[in-house]
C-alpha positions in Angstrom: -39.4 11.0 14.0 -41.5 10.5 10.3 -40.6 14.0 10.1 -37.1 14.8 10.7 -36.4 11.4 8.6 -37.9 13.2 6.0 -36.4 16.5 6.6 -33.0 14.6 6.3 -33.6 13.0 2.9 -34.5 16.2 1.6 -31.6 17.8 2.9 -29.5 14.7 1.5 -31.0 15.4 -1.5 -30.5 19.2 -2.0 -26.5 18.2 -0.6 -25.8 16.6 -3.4 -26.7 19.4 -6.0 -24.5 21.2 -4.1 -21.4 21.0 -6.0 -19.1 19.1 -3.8 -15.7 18.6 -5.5 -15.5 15.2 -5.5 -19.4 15.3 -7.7 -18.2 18.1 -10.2 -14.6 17.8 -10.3 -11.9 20.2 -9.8 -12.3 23.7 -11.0 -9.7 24.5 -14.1 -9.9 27.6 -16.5 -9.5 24.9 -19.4 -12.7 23.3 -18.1 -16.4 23.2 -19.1 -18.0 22.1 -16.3 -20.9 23.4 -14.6 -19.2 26.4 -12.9 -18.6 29.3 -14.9 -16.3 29.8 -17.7 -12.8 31.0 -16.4 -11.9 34.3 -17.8 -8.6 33.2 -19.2 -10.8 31.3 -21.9 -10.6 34.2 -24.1 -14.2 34.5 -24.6 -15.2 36.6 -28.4 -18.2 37.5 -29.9 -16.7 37.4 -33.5 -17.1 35.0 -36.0 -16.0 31.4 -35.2 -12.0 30.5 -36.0 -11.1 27.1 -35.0 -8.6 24.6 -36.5 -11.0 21.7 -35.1 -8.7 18.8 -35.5 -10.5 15.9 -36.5 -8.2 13.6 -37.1 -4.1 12.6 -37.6 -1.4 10.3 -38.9 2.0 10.2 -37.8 4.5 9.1 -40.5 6.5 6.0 -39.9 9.8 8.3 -39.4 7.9 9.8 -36.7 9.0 13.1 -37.9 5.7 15.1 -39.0 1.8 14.7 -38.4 -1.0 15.1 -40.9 -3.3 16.9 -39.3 -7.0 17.0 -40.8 -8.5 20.8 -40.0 -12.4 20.3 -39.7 -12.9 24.5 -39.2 -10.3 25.9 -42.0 -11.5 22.5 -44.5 -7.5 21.9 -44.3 -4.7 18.9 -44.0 -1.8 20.4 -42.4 1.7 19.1 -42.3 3.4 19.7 -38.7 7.2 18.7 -37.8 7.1 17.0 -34.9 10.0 18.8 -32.9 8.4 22.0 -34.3 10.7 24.2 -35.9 8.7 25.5 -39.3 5.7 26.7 -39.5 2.9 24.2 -40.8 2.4 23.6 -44.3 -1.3 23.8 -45.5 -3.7 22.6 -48.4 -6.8 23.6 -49.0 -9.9 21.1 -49.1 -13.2 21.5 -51.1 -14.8 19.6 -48.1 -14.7 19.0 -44.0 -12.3 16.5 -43.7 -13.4 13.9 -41.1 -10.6 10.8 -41.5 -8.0 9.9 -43.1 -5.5 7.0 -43.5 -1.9 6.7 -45.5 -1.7 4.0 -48.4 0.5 1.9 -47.6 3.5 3.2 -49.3 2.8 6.2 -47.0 3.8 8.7 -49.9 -0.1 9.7 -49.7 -3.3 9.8 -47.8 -6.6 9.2 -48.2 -8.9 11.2 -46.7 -13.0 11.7 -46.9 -15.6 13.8 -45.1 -18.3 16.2 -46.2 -22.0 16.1 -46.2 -21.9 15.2 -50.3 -19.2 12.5 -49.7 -16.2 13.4 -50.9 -13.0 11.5 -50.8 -9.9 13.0 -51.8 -6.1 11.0 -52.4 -3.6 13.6 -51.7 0.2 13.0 -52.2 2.6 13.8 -49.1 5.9 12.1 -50.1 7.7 10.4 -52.5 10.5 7.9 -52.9 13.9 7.6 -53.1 17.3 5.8 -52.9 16.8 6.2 -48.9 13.1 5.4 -48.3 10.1 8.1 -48.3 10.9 11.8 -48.3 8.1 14.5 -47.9 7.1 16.7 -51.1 4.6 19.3 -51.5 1.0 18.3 -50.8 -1.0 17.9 -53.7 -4.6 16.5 -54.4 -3.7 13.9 -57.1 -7.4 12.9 -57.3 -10.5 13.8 -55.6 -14.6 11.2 -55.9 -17.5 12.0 -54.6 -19.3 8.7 -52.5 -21.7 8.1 -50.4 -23.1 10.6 -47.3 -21.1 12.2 -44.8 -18.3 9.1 -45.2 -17.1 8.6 -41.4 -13.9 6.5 -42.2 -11.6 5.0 -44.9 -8.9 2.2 -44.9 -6.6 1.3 -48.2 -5.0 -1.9 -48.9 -2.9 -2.7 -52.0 -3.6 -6.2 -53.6 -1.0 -8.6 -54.3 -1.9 -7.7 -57.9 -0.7 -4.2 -57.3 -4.0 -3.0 -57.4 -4.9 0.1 -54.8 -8.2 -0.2 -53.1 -10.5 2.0 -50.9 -12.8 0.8 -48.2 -15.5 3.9 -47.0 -17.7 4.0 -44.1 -20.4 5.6 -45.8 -22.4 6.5 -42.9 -25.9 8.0 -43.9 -26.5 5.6 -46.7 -25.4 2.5 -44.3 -23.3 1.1 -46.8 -19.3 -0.2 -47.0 -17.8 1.0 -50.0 -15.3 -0.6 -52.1 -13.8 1.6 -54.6 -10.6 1.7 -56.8 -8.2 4.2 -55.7 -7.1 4.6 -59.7 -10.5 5.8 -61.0 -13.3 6.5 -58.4 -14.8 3.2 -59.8 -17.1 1.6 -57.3 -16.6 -2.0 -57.3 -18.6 -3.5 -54.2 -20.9 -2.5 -51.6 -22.5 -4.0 -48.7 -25.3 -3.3 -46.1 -23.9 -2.8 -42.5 -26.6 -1.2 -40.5 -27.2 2.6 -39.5 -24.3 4.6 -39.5 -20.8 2.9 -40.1 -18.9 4.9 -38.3 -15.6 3.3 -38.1 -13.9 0.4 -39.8 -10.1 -1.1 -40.4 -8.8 -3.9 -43.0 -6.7 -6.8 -41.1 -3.3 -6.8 -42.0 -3.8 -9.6 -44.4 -5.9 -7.5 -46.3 -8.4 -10.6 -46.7 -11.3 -9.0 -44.2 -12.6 -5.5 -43.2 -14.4 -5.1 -40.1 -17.0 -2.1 -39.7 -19.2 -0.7 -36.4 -22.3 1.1 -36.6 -22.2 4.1 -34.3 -26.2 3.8 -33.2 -28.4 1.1 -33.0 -31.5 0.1 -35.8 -33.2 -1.8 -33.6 -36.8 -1.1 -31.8 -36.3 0.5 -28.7 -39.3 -0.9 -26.7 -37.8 -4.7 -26.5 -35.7 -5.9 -23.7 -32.4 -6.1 -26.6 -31.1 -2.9 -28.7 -27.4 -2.8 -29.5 -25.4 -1.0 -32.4 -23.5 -3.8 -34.5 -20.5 -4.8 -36.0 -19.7 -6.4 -39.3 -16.8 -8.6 -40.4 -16.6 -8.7 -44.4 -14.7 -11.3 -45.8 -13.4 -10.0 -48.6 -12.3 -12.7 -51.0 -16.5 -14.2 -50.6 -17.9 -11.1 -50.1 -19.7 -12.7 -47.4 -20.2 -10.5 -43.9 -20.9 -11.9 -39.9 -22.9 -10.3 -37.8 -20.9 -9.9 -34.6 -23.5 -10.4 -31.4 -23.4 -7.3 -29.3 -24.2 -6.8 -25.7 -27.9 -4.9 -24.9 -27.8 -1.6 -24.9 -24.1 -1.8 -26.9 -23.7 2.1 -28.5 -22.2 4.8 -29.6 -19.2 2.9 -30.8 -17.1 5.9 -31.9 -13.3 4.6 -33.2 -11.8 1.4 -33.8 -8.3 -0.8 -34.3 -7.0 -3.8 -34.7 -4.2 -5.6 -32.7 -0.8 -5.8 -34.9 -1.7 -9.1 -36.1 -5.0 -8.5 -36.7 -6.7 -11.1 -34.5 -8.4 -9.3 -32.7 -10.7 -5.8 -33.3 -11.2 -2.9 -30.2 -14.2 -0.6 -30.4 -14.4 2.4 -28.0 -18.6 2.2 -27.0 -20.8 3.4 -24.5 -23.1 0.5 -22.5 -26.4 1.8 -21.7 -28.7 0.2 -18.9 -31.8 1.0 -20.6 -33.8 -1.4 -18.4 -33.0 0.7 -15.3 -35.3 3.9 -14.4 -33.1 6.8 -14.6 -33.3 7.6 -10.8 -29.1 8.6 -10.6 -26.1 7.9 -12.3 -23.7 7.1 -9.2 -22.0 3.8 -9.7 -22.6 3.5 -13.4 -26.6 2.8 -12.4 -27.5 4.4 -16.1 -24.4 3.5 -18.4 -20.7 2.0 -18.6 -17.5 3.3 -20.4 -15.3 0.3 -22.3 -13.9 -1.2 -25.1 -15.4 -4.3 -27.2 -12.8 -6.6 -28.1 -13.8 -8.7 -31.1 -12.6 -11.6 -32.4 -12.1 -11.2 -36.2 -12.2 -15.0 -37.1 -14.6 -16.2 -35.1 -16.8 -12.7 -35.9 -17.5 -12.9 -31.8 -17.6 -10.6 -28.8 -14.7 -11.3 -26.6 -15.6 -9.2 -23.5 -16.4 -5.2 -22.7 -13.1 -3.5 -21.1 -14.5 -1.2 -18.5 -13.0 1.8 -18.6 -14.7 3.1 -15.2 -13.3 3.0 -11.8 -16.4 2.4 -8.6 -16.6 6.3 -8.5 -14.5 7.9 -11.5 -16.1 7.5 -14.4 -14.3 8.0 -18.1 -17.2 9.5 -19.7 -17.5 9.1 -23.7 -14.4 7.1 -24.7 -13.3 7.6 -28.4 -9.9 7.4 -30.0 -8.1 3.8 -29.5 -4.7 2.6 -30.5 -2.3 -0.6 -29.7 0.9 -0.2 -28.7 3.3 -1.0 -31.3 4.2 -5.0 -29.5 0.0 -5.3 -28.6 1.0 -5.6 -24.9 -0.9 -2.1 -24.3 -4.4 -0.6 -25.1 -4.4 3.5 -24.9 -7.6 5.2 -25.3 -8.7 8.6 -25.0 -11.8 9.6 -23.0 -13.4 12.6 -25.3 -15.6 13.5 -22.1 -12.9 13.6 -19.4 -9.8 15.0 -20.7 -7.7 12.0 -19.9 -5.4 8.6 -21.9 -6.1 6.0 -20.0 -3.6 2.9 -20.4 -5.1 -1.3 -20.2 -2.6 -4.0 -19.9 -4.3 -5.6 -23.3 -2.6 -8.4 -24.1 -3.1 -9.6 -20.1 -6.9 -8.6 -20.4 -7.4 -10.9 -23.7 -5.7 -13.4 -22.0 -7.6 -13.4 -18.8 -10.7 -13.2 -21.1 -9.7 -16.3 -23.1 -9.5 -18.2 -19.9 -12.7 -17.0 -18.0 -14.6 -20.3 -16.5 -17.9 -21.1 -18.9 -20.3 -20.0 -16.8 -18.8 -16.2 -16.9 -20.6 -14.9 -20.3 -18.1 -12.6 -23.2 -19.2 -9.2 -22.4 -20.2 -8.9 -19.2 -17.0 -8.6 -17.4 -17.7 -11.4 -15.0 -14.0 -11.8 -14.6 -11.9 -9.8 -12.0 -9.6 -7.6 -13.9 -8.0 -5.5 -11.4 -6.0 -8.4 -10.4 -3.5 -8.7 -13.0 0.4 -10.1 -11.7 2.8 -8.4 -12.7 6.3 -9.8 -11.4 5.5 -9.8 -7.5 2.7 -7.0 -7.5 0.2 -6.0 -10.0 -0.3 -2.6 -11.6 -3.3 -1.0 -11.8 -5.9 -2.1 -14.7 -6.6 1.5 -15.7 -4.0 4.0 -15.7 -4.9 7.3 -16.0 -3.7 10.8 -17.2 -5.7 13.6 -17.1 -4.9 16.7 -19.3 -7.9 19.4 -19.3 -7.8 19.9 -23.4 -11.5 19.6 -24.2 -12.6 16.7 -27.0 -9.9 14.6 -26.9 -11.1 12.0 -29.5 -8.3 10.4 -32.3 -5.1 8.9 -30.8 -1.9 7.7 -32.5 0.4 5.3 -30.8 4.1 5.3 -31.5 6.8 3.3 -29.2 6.5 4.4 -25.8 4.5 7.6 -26.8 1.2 8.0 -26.9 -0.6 11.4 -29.2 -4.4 12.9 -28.9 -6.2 15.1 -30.6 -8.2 18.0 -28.9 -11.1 18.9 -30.9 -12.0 21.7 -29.0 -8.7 23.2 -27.7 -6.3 22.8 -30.7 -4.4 20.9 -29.2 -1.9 17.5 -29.2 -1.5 16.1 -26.3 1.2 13.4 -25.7 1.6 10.6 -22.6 4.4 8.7 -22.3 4.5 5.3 -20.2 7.1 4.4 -18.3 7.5 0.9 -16.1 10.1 0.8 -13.8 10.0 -2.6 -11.7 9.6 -3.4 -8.7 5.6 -2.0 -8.6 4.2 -1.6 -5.6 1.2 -3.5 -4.6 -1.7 -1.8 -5.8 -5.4 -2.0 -4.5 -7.8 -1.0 -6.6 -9.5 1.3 -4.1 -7.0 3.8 -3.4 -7.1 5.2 -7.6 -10.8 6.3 -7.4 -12.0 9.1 -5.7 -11.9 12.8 -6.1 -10.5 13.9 -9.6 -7.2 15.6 -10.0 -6.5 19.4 -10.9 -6.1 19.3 -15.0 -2.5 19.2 -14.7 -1.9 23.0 -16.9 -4.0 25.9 -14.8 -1.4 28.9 -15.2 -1.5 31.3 -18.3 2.6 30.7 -18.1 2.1 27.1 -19.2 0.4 28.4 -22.3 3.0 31.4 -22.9 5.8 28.7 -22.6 4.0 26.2 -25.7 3.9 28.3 -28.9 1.5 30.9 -30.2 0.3 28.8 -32.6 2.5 29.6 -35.4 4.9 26.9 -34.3 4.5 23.4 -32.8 6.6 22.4 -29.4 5.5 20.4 -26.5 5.3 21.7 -23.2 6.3 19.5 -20.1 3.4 19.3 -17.5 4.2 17.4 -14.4 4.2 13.7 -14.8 1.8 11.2 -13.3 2.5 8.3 -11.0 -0.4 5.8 -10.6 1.6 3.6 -8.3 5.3 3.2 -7.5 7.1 2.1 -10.6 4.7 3.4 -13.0 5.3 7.1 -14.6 3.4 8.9 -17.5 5.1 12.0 -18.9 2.6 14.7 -20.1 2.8 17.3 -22.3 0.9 19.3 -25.2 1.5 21.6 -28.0 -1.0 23.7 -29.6 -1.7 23.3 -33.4 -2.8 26.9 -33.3 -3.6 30.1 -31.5 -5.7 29.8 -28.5 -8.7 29.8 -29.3 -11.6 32.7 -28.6 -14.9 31.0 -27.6 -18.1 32.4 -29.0 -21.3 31.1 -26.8 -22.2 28.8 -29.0 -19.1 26.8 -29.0 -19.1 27.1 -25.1 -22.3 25.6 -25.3 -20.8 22.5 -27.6 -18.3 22.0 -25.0 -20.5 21.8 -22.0 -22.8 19.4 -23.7 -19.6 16.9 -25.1 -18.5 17.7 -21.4 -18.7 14.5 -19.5 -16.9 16.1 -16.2 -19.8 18.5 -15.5 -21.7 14.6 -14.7 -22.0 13.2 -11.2 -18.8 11.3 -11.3 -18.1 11.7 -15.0 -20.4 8.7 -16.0 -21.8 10.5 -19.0 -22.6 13.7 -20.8 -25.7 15.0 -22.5 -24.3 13.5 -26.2 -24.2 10.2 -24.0 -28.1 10.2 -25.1 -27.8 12.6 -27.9 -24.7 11.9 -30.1 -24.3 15.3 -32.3 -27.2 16.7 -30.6 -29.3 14.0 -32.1 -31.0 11.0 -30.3 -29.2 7.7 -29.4 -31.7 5.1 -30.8 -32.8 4.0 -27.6 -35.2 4.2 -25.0 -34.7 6.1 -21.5 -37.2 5.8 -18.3 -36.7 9.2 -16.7 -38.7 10.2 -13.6 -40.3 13.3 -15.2 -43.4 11.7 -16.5 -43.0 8.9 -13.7 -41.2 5.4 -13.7 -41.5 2.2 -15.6 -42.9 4.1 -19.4 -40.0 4.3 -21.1 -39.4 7.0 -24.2 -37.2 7.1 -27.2 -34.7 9.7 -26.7 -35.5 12.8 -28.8 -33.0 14.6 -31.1 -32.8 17.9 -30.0 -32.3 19.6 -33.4 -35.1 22.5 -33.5 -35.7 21.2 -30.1 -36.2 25.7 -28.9 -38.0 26.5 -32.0 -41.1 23.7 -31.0 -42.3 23.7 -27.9 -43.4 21.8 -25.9 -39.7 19.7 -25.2 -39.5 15.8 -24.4 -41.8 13.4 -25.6 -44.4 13.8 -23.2 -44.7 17.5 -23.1 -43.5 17.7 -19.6 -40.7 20.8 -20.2 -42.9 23.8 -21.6 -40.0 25.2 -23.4 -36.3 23.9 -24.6 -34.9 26.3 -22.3 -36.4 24.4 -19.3 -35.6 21.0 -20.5 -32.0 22.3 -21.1 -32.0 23.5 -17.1 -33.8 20.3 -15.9 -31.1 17.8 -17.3 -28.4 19.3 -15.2 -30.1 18.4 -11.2 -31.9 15.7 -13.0 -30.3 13.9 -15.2 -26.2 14.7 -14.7 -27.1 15.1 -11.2 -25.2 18.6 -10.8 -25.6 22.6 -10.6 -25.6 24.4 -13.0 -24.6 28.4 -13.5 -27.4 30.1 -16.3 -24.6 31.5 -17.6 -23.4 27.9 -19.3 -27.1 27.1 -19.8 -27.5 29.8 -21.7 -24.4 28.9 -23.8 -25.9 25.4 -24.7 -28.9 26.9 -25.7 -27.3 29.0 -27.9 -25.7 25.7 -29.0 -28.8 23.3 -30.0 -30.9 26.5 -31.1 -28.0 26.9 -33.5 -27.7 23.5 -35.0 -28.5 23.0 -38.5 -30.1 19.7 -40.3 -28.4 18.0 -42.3 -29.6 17.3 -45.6 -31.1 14.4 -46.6 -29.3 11.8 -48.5 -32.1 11.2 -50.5 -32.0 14.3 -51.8 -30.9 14.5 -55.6 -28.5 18.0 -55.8 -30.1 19.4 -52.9 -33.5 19.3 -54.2 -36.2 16.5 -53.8 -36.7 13.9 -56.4 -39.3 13.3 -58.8 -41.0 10.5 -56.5 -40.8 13.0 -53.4 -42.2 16.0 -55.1 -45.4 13.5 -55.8 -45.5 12.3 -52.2 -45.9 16.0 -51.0 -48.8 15.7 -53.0 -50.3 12.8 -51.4 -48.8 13.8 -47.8 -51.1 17.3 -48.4 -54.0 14.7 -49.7 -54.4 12.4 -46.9 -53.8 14.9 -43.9 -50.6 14.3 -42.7 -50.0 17.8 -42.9 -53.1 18.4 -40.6 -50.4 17.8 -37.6 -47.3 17.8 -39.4 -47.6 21.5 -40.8 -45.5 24.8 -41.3 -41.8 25.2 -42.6 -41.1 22.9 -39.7 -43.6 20.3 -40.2 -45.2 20.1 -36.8 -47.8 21.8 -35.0 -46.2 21.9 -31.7 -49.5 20.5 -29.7 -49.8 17.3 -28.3 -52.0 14.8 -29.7 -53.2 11.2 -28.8 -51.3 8.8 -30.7 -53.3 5.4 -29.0 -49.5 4.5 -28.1 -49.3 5.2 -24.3 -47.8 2.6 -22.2 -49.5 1.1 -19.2 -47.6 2.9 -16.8 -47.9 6.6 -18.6 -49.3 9.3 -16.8 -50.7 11.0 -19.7 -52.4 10.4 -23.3 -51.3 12.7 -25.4 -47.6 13.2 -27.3 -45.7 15.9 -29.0 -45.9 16.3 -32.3 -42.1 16.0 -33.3 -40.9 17.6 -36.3 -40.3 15.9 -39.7 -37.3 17.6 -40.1 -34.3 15.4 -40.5 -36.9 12.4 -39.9 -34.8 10.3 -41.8 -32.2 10.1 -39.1 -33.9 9.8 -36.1 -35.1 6.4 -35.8 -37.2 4.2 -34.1 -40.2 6.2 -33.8 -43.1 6.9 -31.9 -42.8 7.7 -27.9 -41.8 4.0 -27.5 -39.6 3.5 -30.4 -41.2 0.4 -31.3 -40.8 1.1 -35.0 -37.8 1.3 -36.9 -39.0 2.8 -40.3 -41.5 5.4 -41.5 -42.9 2.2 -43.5 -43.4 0.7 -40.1 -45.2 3.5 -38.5 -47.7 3.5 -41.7 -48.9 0.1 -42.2 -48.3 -1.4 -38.6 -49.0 1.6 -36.1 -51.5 3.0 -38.5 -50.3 6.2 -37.2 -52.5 9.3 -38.4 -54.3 6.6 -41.1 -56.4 4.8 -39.0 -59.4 4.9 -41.0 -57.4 3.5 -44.0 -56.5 6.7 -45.7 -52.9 4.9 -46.1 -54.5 1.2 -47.1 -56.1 3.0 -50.0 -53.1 4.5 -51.8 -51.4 2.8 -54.6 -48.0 0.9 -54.2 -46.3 4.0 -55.9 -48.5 6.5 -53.9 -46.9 4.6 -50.5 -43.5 4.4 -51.9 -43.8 8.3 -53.0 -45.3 9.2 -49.2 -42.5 7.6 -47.6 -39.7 8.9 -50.2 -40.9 12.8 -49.3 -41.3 12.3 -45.7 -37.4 10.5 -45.5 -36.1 13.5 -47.8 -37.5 16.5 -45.2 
């Protein structure tokens, strides 16, 4: 009997690798999930040609987007309806964000690894309000590192200024819009990644993408900061454990109240499946600007349909609706917000902000309630920013090209609607025929083409439709391999993908207990930059080779097949990132205090471990940092490269700075090799080794 119950776990086990539908989700030629790439994907070998839409205004006319082209370094000027070809202006950086000035006769818009900001001019006024003009660059400052996000308010002075999420250098910049002049900054954490000024213009609020806390303590959490402009003061909002990769942000229309698209990690779980959201949860934050306090976490998750990797957000135009787009799963999904804050508000005391203690689904609507989440599915890969216009609801496809547009429609009476019934197996993408495509555009022009519309219960429609912003696109292997790791539908239920853990490739911060070196040892999560060129892979050494780790985290982790064919695509991926360079660099080369620190790096052995071009000797080593649960003694050797983003080190991540792994974890200067530098020797050390 011991036997054949054994026999049947097994057999449950290997059953659900087996790619059921309901675990992988409908196949679709516009997919990247773990079955094979459909031929109609127009797979090339040449050189990579993608718009890459990063981000896009609407004007208040509604009559043309700015669209910011990450691939050509462009902003493009589409008509809405589509009949000219797009007007284009060249960039001297990768645009990332941008936002109009208030006036809306130009935009503001930064990106670039130097920091670059440029103020282009899109319209001017006349006798009968705004009318477009040729784009021009009317000025262009360099700030910060690889900004993330800008805002512009006008004071009632007249005077035009620029708030920038300057991302690698942690700061909030205030700058005039005139001159470049930097007038204020403030520290707000590790990696601003999106902020928005209240429509008062008195505060700006600003969320970290990653958490800077130690990973080995029972609390980690990204943060967000509420500046009060007119003191210059900034609150702390408190966070949630585990509260990360908070990706985009807005504000209601009257400001009150801020919504952050985040991921909620349950670091405190071993990582034995992801079914039910055991390892993470998809929602918004809703913040209370005044008060600078967390409201409650939206869950964006049904039971068993996750919405893996949420990302672009915006309000309807009256606040009574929340759309968001789900980067991971190719869907809008709709909340009833100004319900939901209410509900919140009135939640008993004993149910604490942020842990959605209060029951949602039921939400009255007249004499039935609609479902909390609606949701429309699309297939477009790397749907991230949104724009919200009336009824009408535009994202961006990052990997497609694409715009996609829902529109909501309520038509009472609604019919009951229980919860239950809207989770399950995932829908067909709603655009699997090559005539769908033939009927949009061939890029050259902009239309939108009908797809069938959506009913989540009786009363309730959502139109769909998309137009491409360019041809389709040909897919080299590496960007297949980009789209399979952003890909949250090649997950067990959608719950995550693998830049759940490893935002841009790169590690989340926080520590993860997976069952490959056994249970209850947590690690920090590794950044998988140069991850195939160093051997062995994961902190332990337990995956010989980055190719094996990459094969492993499919069964294991995602808890799904995989074909070699897309594991060799994200291989070609990672092996093909690049670091980015450090912002403590001074024109690309190292400073004078980092040029002596080699020196003393060299002098007191550092570089007996951390050796080569890549600064590691790819041998495990014991670091006297083992938990009391780990199976082994001995760690990798990480590389140094890009060391400066990657915190908190060591295998637990108990320490947040390179400083901390000196002086308290005596790492590698045990015998007081470190204790007997200088001040300046220290300061040089840890200048050269943050500047690799």
């Amino acid at each position: 009997m011991k036997k054949l119950c054994v026999l049947a776990l097994i057999a449950a086990s290997l059953a659900s690798l087996a790619s059921p539908v309901w675990a992988q989700g409908k196949a679709s030629p516009y997919s990247a999930k773990s079955q094979p790439f459909a031929a109609d994907r127009d797979e090339g070998e040449d050189a990579e040609d993608y718009l890459a839409p990063t981000d896009f205004l609407l004007d208040a006319a509604g009559d043309y987007f700015y669209v910011l082209s990450e691939g050509f370094s462009q902003l493009r000027r589409v008509r809405v309806d589509g009949p000219a070809d797009p007007e284009t202006l060249d960039l001297s950086f990768k645009p990332f964000k941008t936002r109009f000035f208030p006036d809306q006769t130009r935009v503001a818009i930064v990106g670039g690894v130097d920091g670059k900001l440029a103020i282009v001019e899109v319209a001017k006024k006349t006798d009968s309000g705004v009318e477009p003009c040729p784009m021009r660059i009317v000025a262009e400052y360099s700030v910060g590192r690889s900004p993330a996000d800008v805002d512009v308010k006008t004071t009632p002075g007249g005077e035009e200024l620029l708030y920038v999420a300057d991302r690698f250098n942690g700061k909030l910049v205030e700058m005039g819009a005139e001159n470049g002049a930097i007038l204020r900054t403030w520290d707000v954490g590790r990696e601003p990644f999106c902020l928005d000024v209240t429509p008062d213009g008195r505060k700006v609020v600003v969320a970290d993408r990653l958490t800077e806390m130690p990973a080995n303590r029972a609390f980690s959490c990204a943060k967000i900061y509420v500046v009060d402009l007119e003191s210059g003061e900034s609150q702390t909002v408190e966070l949630c454990n585990a509260d990360n990769l908070l990706q985009d942000m807005t504000l209601t229309p009257d400001g009150r109240y801020a919504l952050v698209s985040c991921v909620r990690g349950n670091t405190l779980h071993t990582a034995s499946g992801v079914s039910g959201g055991w390892l993470n949860a998809n929602g918004v934050l809703c913040v209370d600007v005044d008060k600078a306090t967390l409201v409650e976490f939206f869950v964006l998750d049904n039971a068993r349909l996750a919405a893996g990797n949420p990302w672009g957000l915006a309000c309807s135009d009256d606040g009574e609706r929340l759309a968001v787009a789900i980067a991971g799963t190719d869907e809008i999904i709709f909340l009833p917000l100004k319900r939901l804050i209410q509900t919140a508000e009135e939640r008993p005391n004993w149910a604490r902000p942020g842990y959605s203690a209060v029951a949602y689904s039921d939400l009255p609507v007249e004499d039935a309630q609609l479902p909390f989440r609606m949701r429309a599915s699309f297939g477009f890969k790397g749907m991230r920013q949104i724009v919200a216009r009336g009824n009408d609801v535009y994202a961006l496809s990052y990997f497609d090209d694409v715009v996609c547009k829902a529109t909501l429609k309520l038509n009472p009476p609604f019919k009951r609607f229980v919860e239950g019934a809207y989770e399950g197996i995932p829908e067909d993408p709603p655009r699997a025929l090559d005539e769908e495509d033939a009927k949009s555009n061939d890029g050259l022009t902009f239309r939108f083409t009908k797809l069938e519309s959506k009913f989540p219960t009786d009363g309730v429609e959502i139109e769909r439709s998309f137009a491409r912003l360019a041809s389709k696109p040909r897919l080299t292997t590496r960007r297949r391999g980009e789209i399979v790791f952003h890909d949250a539908t090649a997950c067990l239920e959608q719950w995550m993908s693998c830049v759940t853990c490893h935002p841009d490739g790169r590690s989340d911060g926080l520590n993860w207990d997976l069952l490959n070196d056994g249970s209850g040892n947590a690690k920090s999560s590794k950044s998988m930059l140069l991850t195939h060129e160093t051997p062995p892979s994961m902190v332990s050494g337990v995956r010989a080779t980055g190719e094996i780790a990459v094969r492993a985290g499919f069964p294991h982790i995602l808890e799904t097949n995989y074909e070699e064919e897309n594991a060799l695509a994200v291989d070609e991926y990672l092996s093909t990132m690049r670091p980015v360079p450090s912002p403590r660099l001074v024109d690309g080369r190292l400073s004078e205090s980092a040029r002596r620190g080699k020196g003393v790096f060299d002098r007191i052995g550092c570089s007996n471990c951390h050796n080569g071009e890549l600064y590691t000797d790819m041998r495990l080593h014991r670091t006297g940092s083992q938990d009391v649960n780990d199976q082994v003694e001995k760690f990798d050797t990480p590389t140094l490269i890009e060391v400066w983003r990657t915190a908190p080190y060591m295998n637990n991540g108990e320490y947040p700075t390179i400083r901390d792994v000196l002086e308290k974890a005596r790492h590698g200067v045990k015998d007081g090799r470190y204790d007997a530098l200088t001040a300046r020797e220290q300061d040089d050390l840890i200048e050269f080794v943050l500047s690799l």
